[in-house]
N, C-alpha and C positions, 0 to 999 in steps of 0.2 A: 113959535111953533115947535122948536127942536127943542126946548126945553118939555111942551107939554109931550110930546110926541116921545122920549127919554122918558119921564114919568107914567106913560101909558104903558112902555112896552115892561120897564120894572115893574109894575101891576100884573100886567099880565102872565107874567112868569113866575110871581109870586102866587097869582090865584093857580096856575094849573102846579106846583107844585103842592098846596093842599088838599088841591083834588087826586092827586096820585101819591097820598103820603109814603108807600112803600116805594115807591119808585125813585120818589124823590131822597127818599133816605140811601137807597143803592147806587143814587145817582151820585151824590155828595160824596158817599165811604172812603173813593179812593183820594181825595182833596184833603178830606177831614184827618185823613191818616200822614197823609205827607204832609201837612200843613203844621199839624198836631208834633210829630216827629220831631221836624225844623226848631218848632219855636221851641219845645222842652229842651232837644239839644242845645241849642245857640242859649237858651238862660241859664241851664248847668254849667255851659262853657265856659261866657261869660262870666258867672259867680266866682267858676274857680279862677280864674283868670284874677280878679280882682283881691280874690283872699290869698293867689299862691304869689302873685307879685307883693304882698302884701307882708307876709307872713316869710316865703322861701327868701325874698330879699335877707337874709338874716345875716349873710357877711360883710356890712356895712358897706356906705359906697366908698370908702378909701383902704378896704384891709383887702386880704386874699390869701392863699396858702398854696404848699410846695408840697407832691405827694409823688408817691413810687407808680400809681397808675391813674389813668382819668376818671372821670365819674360815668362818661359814657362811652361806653363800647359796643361798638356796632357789630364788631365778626369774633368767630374763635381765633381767625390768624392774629386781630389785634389783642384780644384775651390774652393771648399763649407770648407773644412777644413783649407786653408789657408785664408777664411774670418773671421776665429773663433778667428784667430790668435791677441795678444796685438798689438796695434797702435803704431811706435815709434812717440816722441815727440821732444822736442827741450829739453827738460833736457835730455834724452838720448842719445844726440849729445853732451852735454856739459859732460857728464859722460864720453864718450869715450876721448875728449878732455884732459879729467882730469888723467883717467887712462890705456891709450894707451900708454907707452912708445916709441912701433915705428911709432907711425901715427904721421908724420909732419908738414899735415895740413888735418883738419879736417871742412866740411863744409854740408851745408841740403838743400832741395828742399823739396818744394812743388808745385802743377799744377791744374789748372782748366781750362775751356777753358769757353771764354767769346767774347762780340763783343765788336770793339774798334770803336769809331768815332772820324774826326775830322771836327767841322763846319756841313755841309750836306753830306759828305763821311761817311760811314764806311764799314767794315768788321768784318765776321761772323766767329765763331770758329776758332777764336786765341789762342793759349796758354798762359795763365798768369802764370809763374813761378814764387811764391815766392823762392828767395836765399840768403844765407847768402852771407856776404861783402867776404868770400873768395871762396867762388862756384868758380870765373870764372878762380881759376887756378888749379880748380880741375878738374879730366877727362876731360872734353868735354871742351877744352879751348876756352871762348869767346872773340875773338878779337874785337875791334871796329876802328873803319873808324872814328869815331870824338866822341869828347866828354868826358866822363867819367866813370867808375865803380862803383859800388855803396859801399859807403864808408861803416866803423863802425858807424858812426856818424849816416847815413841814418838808419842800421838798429834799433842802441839803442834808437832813438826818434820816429822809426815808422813813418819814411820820405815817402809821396805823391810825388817820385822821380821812374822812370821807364828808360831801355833800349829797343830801339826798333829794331826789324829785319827787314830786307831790303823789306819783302812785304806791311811792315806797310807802308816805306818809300815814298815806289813804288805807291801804291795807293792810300792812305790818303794824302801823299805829295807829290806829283808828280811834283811842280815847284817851291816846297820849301825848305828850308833847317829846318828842324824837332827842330832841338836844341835851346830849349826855348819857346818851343809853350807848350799849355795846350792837352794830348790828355785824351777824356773820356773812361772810361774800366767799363763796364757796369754803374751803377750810381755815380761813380768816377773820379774826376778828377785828374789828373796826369802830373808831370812835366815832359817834355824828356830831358833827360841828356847825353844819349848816344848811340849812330847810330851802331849798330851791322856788323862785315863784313860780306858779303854775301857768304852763302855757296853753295846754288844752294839744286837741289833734291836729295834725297836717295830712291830708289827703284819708285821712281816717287812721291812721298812724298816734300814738300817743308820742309827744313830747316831753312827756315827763315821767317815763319808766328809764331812769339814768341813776349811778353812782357815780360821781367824782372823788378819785382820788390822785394825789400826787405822785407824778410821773416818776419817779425813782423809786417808790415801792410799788407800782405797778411792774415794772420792769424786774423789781428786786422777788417779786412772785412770782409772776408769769413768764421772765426770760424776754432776752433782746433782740429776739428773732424778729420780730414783726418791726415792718418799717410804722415808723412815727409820719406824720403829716406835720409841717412846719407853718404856723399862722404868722401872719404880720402886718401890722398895720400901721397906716404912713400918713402923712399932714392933708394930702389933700389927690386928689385924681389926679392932675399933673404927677405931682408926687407919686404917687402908686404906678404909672409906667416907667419910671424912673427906675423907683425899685423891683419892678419885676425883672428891667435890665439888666440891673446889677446881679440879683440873684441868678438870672441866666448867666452871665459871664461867668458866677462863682461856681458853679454847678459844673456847669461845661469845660473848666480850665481843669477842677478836679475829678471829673471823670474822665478826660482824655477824650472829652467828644469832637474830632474834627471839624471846620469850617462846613462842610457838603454833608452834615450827618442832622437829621433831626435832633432835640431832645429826647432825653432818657426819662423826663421825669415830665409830670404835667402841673399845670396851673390852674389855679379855681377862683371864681369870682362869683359875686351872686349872679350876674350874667351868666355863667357856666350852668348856675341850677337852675335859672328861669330856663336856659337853651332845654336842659336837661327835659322838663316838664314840659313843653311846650313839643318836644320831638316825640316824647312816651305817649301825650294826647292826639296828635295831630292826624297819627290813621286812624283812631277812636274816631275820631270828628269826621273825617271824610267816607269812611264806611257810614255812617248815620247818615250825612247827607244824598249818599248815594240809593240809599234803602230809601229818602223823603223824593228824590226825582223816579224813583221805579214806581211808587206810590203816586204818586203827581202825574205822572205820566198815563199808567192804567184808568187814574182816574178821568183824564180830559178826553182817554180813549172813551169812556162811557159816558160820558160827556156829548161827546160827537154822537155816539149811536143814539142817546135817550134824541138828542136833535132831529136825528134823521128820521125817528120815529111822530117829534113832532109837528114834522113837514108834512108827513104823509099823513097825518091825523085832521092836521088843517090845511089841508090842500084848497078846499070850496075858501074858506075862510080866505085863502093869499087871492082866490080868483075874484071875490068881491071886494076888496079892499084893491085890487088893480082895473077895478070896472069904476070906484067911481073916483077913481084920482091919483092911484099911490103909483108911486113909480119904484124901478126895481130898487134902486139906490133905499128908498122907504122901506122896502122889504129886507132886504137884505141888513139894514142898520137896524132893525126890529130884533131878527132874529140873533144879532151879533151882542145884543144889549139884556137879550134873556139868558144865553148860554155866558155873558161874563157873571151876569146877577147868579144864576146856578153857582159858576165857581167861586164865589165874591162869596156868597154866602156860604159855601162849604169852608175856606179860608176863615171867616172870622167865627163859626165854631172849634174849629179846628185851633184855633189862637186861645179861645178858651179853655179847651181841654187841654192844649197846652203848659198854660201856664199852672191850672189846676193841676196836674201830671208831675211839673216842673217841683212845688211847693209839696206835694205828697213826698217827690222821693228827697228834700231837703227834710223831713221831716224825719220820715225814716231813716236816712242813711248821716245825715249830718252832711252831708253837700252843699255849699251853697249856693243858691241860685239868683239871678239877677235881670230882672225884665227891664232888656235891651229895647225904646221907639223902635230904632228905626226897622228894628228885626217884625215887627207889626206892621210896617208901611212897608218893607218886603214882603213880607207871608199874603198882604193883600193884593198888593201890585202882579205878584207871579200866578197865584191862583185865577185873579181877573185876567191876567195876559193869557193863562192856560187854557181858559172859556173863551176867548176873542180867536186864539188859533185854533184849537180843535171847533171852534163854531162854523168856524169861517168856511168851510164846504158847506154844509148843511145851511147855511146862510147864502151862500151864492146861487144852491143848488135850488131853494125857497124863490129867489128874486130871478132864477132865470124860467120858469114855470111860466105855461103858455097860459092867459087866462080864460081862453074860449075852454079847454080841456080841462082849466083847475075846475071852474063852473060845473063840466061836467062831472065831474068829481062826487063819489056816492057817498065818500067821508064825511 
């Protein structure tokens, strides 16, 4: 019986939602729109989540590096305080070289952005990395497609020798092959040695609009003013807080930093960047959620009302169905099983437009997006719960109706 009796009243709320198509579409709007919301958000979320853990992991799990300020800052007082902060230099990279027992290799960066030409081509805000001959197999490992690394040799003579990324490739050499040409890097010229593999975007960002060149002629152009970031990588995670130890001790003895004083300098790990991205998304995400519960909410408001209206519409209807047996408990489970079917069914269109919504803008924007289960057995579950409680007056209100009066009922 509670099975047919569940099937009749899903019937029925199905038929009077065809007979009031417009109603019923203003009745769903505000479910469809929160529901819709939820799930595009939570699949972008999700996608990027899996491409930036994927992809920003790029400092290996055993390297990490040493820089003059953090990567995230939250205030202008920490802005302003960590500019006050000592420049590392290149002796400070050889200090650590020298007294790091667990750092196994040890390597520096520096970066400007400049424009590159080749002939009548160029392009504008480039990265020019100076790096030591062992950066490229430190963190962020640079593969190349042809050519060469940039040796010791390169750095100890202050070699006019560069790596190029594949947008340099792409548009300064679009029918040529790079290796051996002269390219200019603002008043400089420079030899190509080596054609970087293409890594494609992060976050919409390109990864391969970079020149590498070695850190003593970058210096030996641009001046020693800008602090270097120090990379280093070590045998194993044990190992890596070893040496982060150590380089704090070394850091800390040479600048005279007290016992009771924090660091002057900060530490990076790909854990630092996932924190990073995960802190830049995280009010992204909950303002979206909060616009899907305003949404959800308005909607179970009209929810309740289109109900209330169809109490009073079958008033006679609740009086003969309690004349020849139903009790209120029947009543009351009838109407609580149409208003979840209302929400239940504004929910799994709402999932659809979702995910269709979700695939549009990976489509357009290069996003990606990742359709989460269980984010479907939530969108449904919340939407049916949304129709159970905004029902639940109008369903009480239904089952406590006198049947001598619903009877007389002109509805």
């Amino acid at each position: 019986m509670a099975r047919l009796q569940f099937g009749e009243s899903v019937a029925m709320a199905m038929s009077s939602f065809w007979s009031n198509k417009l109603r019923t579409f203003l009745t769903l709007l505000g479910i469809i729109i929160g529901v819709l919301t939820i799930i595009t958000v939570v699949s972008i979320i999700q996608g990027l989540n899996n491409y930036v853990y994927t992809k920003m992991a790029f400092f290996g799990a055993n390297d990490f590096s040493v820089s003059k300020t953090s990567m995230m800052i939250t205030s202008i007082k920490q802005w302003r305080e960590e500019q006050k902060r000592k420049k590392f230099t290149i002796e400070d990279m050889r200090l650590v070289r020298r007294l790091c027992e667990s750092c196994e290799l040890v390597g520096a960066n520096v970066s400007t952005s400049r424009t590159a030409k080749y002939r009548s081509e160029s392009l504008k805000n480039v990265e020019v990395r100076g790096i030591t001959h062992l950066d490229h197999m430190i963190g962020s490992v640079l593969e190349l497609q042809g050519g060469r690394h940039i040796s010791k040799d390169d750095e100890d003579r202050s070699r006019y020798v560069c790596i190029i990324g594949a947008d340099i490739q792409d548009k300064l050499f679009p029918s040529l092959d790079p290796l051996g040409k002269r390219l200019k890097i603002g008043n400089q010229n420079f030899f190509i040695i080596g054609l970087g593999e293409k890594k494609g975007k992060l976050l919409g960002f390109s990864q391969d609009n970079y020149i590498r060149i070695p850190i003593t002629t970058f210096q030996k152009i641009y001046g020693e003013r800008r602090s270097i970031t120090i990379n280093i990588h070590t045998a194993s995670q044990e190992q890596m807080a070893i040496a982060q130890n150590e380089v704090r001790t070394v850091f800390r003895s040479k600048r005279h930093v007290s016992f009771n004083e924090p660091d002057d300098f900060s530490f990076q790990t790909s854990d630092t960047f996932i924190q990073f991205y995960k802190s830049a998304t995280t009010g992204i995400y909950f303002a979206m959620i909060a616009i899907s519960a305003l949404a959800l909410l308005v909607g179970g408001i009209v929810v309740m009302n289109i109900m209330l209206v169809a109490v009073t519409e079958r008033t006679k209807e609740i009086g003969i169905r309690m004349a020849i047996g139903a009790r209120r408990k029947d009543i009351l489970v009838q109407f609580l099983i149409e208003s979840a079917t209302i929400s239940a069914t504004g929910g799994l269109i709402g999932i659809f437009l979702g995910f269709i919504l979700a695939k549009i803008v990976t489509v357009a924007t290069s996003m990606p997006s990742s359709i989460d289960p269980a984010s479907i057995v939530v969108a449904i579950s919340v939407s049916a719960s949304i129709g159970i409680f905004f029902g639940l007056y109008p369903a009480s209100k239904a089952s406590k109706l006198d049947p001598i009066e619903a009877l007389r009922s002109e509805q």
